[in-house]
N, C-alpha and C positions, 0 to 999 in steps of 0.2 A: 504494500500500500504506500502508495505519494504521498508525506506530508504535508498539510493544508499551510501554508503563510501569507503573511500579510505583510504586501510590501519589501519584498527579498528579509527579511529576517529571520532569524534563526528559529525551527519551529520552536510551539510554548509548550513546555511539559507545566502540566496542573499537579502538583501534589499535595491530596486533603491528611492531613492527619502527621503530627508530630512526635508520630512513638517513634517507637525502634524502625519497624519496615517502612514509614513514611522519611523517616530521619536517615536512613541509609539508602535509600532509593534516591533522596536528595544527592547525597554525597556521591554513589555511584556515579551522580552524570556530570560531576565538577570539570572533569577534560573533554564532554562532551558537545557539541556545538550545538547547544540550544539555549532556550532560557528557561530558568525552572521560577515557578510559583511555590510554594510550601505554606498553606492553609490551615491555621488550627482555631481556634475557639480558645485557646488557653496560651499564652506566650511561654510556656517552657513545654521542656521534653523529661518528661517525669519515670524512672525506673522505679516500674511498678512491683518487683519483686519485692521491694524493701517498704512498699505502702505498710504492709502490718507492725512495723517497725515504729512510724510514725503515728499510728493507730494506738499502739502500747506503750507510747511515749519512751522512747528509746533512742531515735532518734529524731532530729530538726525536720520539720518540711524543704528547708534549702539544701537538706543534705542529700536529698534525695534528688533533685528539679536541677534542673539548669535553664537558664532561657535559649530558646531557639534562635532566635536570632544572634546570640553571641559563638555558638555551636556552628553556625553558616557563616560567621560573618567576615572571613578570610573566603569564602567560596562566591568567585566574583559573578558567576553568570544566577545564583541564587538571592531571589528574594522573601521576605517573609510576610503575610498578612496575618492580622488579629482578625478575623472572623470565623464566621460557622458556616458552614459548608450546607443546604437546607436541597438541594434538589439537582439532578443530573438530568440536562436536555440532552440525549444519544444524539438525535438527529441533527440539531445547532452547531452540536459539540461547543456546550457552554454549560459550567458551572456557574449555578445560583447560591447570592447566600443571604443570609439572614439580612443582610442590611440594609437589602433591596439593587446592591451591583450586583453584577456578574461577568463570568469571567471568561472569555473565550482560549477554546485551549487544539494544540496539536493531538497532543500525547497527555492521556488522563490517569494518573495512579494512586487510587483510593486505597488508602489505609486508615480508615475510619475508626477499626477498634471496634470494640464491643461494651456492650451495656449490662445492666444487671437484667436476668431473667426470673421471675417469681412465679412461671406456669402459669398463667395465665389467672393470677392473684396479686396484680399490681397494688391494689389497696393494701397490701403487705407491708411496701416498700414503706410506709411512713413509720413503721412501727419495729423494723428488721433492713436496718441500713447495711446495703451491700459494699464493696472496699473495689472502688474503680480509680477512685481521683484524691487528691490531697484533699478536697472539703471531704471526701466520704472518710478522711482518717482522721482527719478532727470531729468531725460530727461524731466517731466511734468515741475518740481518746474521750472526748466530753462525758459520754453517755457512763462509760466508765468509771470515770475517776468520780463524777458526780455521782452514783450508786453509792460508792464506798462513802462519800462524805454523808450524803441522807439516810445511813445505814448507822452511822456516827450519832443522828442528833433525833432519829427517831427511837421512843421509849417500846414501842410494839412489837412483840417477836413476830409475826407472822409478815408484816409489811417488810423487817427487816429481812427479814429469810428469802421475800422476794429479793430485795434489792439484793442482796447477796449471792441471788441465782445467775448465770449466764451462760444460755444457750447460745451456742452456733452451730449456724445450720449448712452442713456440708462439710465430706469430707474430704477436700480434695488438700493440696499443699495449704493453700490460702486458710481454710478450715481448722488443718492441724497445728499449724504457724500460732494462727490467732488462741486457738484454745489453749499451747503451751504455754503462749505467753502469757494469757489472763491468770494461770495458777502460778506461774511465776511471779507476778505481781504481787498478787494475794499470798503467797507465803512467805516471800522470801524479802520483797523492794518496799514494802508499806507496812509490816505488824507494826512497827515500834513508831511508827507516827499518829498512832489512833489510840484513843486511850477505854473507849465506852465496848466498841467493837472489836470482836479476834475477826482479821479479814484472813487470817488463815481457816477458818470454817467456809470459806464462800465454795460455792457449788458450781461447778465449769462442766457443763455438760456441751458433747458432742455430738451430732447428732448425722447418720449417715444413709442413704437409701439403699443401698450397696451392701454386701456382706461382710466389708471390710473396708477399713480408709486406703486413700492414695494407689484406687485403681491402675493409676498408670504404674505404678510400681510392681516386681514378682510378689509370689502371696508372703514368701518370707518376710520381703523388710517390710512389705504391711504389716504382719504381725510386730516387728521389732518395734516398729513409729507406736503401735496400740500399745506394747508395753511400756517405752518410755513415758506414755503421754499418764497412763495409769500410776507409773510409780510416781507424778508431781501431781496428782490427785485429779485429773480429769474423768468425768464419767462419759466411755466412749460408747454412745448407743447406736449399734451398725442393723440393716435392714429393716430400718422405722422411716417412717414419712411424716413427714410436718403438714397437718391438717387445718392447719388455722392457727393466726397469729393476730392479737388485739395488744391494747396497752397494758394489761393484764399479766400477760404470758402469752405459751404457745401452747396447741394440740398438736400430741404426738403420739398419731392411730387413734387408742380410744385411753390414754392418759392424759390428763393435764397437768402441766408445771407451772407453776405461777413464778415468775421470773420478766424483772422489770426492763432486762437487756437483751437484746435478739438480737443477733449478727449475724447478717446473710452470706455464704459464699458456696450455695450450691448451686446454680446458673447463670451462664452467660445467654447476650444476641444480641447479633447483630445489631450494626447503629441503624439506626433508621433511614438513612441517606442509601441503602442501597437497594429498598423498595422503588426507590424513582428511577430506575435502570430499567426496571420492566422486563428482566433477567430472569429463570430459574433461581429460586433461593431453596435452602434446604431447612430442617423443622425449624433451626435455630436462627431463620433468619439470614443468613450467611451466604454470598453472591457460591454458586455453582461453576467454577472456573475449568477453563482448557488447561491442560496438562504444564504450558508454558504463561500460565497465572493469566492469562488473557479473557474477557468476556465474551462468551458464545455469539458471533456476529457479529462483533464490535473490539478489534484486535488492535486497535488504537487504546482500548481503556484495559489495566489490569488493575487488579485484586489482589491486594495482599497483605498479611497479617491475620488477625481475629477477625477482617471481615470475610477471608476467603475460605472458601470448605474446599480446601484441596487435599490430595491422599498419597498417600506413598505409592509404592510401584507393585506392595502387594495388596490395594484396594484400602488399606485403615484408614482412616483419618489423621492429618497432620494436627499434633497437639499444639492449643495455642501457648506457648510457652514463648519467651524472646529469644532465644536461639534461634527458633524456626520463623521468627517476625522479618529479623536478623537476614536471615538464608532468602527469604523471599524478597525483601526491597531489594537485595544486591542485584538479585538474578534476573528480576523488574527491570533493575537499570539497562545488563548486559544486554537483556534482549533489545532494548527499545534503541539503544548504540547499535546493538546489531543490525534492527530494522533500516536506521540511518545510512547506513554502509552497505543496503542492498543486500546484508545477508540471513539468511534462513536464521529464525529464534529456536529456540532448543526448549525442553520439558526442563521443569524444574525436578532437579531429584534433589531430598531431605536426609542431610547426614543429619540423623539422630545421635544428641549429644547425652543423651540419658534426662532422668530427673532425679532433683533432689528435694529435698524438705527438711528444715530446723523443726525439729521437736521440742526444746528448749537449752538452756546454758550445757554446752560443749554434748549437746543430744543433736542428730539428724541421722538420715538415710540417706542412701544417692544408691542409683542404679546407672549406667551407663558403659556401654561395650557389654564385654562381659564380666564388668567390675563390678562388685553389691562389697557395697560397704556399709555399717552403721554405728552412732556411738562417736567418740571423740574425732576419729581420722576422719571420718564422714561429714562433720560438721566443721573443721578444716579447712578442705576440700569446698567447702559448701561457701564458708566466708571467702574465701580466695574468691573462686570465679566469680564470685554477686560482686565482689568489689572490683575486680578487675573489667567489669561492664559497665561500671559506671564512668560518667562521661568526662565527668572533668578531675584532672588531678584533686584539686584542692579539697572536692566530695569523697574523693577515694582516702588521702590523709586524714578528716573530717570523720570519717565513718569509722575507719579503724581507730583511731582513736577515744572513739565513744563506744564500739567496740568490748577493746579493752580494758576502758574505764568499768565498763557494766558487768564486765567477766570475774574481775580483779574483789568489786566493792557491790555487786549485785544492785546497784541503784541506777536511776531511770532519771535523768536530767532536765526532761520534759515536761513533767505532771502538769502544765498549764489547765486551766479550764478556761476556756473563753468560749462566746454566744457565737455560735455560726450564723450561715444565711440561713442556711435546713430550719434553725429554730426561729428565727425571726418569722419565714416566711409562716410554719405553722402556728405561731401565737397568731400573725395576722390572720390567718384565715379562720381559726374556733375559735379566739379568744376567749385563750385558757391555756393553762401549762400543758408542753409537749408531753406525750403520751406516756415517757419513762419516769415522767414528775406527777405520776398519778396520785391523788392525795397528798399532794402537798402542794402550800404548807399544812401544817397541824393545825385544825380551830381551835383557839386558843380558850376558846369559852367550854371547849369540852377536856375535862382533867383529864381523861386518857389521852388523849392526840397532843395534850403540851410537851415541849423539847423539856428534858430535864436539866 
């Protein structure tokens, strides 16, 4: 296919989305004779392995982020926009966005990312905040740390024993990450700052639809991540389903838990920008891609990342994980260089680098080649590469250093509480306290509900 131009210029590559396969798709065409766009909604590029980190108050949100435009801004033929990507004309070949411009392009490569999934129980989401973006990891840290304090000044055991409860639901790495961490907090980072309440009683349950956590992993180190996560006191509940979720608690099958904290991390889909392609998507939402990441009659636009449901060569599905975000934007780039040069584009094939998963302090798994490690070398292994993907030096110093601080002295730097948008916007809309500040405050006019 003839590149479309305007005017002898170099064609326009559009690229939506600022992770990993939108961030290295950029970068692949830096020697390439085009211009590229790079399109986000958010001005940095956020390494989202490490969100539960900032969720748990461990590490900074800067430590994680970098801005995109400082990540490009030696790459001369690269530009960057602040907006939201809101609708693809195929036929135009023009990206719409939110702002009311749009953008006309050669060569389109959407790496949109993916959203939280709640099965078709989005009323959910206000009550069981899923871990996509740096607000979903304050909105959590808040929900948490503020448990523990109203757990402090409430005189009621049954209220307390909520607020003391926290399910999460899903067991995938994100799932077992988060729930190691919650009992880590509560045993180990907070007894000795609470003087009414033991937050070593708090109750961290797990909760998985599956027979077992961390599918992607063999059944062994499933089993090893179930043990570690039991020996720091998680209750790991495997082949149960979440029935329902209010400000309450949650149903799970035909038990209920009354617990004030719900953390989502058992489905992803698709952003929604890629219903406006008019494409094949598959359950999740997810664009149904050619072999060589491109859209089925439309080989000017590819797909790559979390929004693409592409498969290895033995049929599986490619995991979304960022090594394979990674492998995609690159090979995104090569081919559309190739298209440039008049040469045939090639299938993408998936060197699978394994997975891994932190269980807690010097606890994880990793599976990879024919390597199964668990336990301290595994979680080694596991700090190494998560920091060595991260983008800018001074994060990577940053991080190993807070790190080691946490390793050393078991305490958490971060404990902030501050009011998100999440909460603002819900006060606006009930006015009334967010759904995890259920009964509070205390009426002071009733002696049971007074703070002692």
């Amino acid at each position: 296919m003839e590149a479309r131009q305007d005017g002898g210029a170099p064609p326009h590559v559009v690229v939506v989305g600022g992770g990993f396969a939108g961030l290295y798709a950029a970068r692949g065409l830096a020697r390439a004779p085009v211009r590229v766009t790079l399109v986000d909604r958010r001005n940095h590029h956020l390494f989202q392995p490490l969100l539960y980190q900032v969720a748990t108050a461990a590490l900074n949100p800067a430590d994680i982020a970098e801005p995109i435009r400082h990540v490009l801004s030696r790459q001369r033929n690269a530009r960057v926009l602040l907006s939201e990507a809101v609708a693809v004309d195929v036929d135009a070949r023009r990206l719409r966005l939110g702002d009311g411009l749009a953008l006309d392009y050669d060569y389109l490569v959407l790496a949109a990312g993916a959203t939280h999934s709640y099965f078709g129980h989005d009323e959910w989401s206000r009550f069981a905040p899923g871990l996509k973006t740096l607000e979903d990891a304050e909105e959590i840290r808040r929900r948490v740390l503020t448990a523990f304090e109203r757990a402090e000044a409430d005189p009621d055991r049954q209220r307390r024993e909520a607020l003391l409860t926290f399910v999460v639901v899903g067991g995938g790495p994100t799932g077992v990450e988060l729930a190691g961490a919650l009992a880590e907090i509560a045993r180990f980072t907070i007894p000795r700052d609470f003087r009414t309440v033991s937050t070593e009683r708090a109750r961290v349950i797990l909760v998985e639809g599956a027979d077992r956590v961390l599918q992607a992993l063999p059944p062994a180190l499933s089993a090893a991540a179930q043990r570690d996560l039991e020996r720091l006191g998680v209750h790991v509940w495997t082949g149960k389903r979440v029935t329902g979720v209010d400000p309450r608690g949650v149903q799970i099958g035909e038990e209920r838990v009354a617990a004030r904290t719900v953390l989502w991390a058992a489905g992803v889909a698709g952003a929604p920008l890629a219903r406006t392609l008019g494409v094949p998507l598959d359950g999740a939402g997810r664009v149904v891609v050619n072999a060589d990441l491109t859209v089925p009659g439309h080989e000017e636009i590819y797909v790559v990342g979390d929004l693409a449901a592409a498969r290895k060569k033995d049929g599986a599905p490619i995991p979304g994980v960022a090594p394979a975000a990674i492998q995609q934007g690159r090979h995104a780039a090569r081919n559309l260089v190739a298209t440039l040069r008049g040469r045939p584009r090639t299938p993408f094939v998936y060197f699978d680098k394994g997975v891994m998963a932190t269980v807690g302090r010097g606890r994880a798994v990793a599976g990879f080649w024919r390597i199964r490690m668990s336990g301290v070398l595994a979680w080694a292994a596991w700090l190494f590469i998560h920091i060595w993907f991260l983008v800018d030096f001074r994060n990577r110093a940053a991080v190993m250093f807070q790190w080691l601080w946490h390793y050393l002295t078991f305490r958490r730097g971060t404990r902030l509480i501050l009011k998100t948008p999440v909460e603002e916007r819900f006060l606006a809309a009930v006015g009334q306290a967010p759904p995890d500040l259920d009964g509070w405050p205390p009426n002071e006019s009733d002696p049971e509900r007074t703070v002692a």
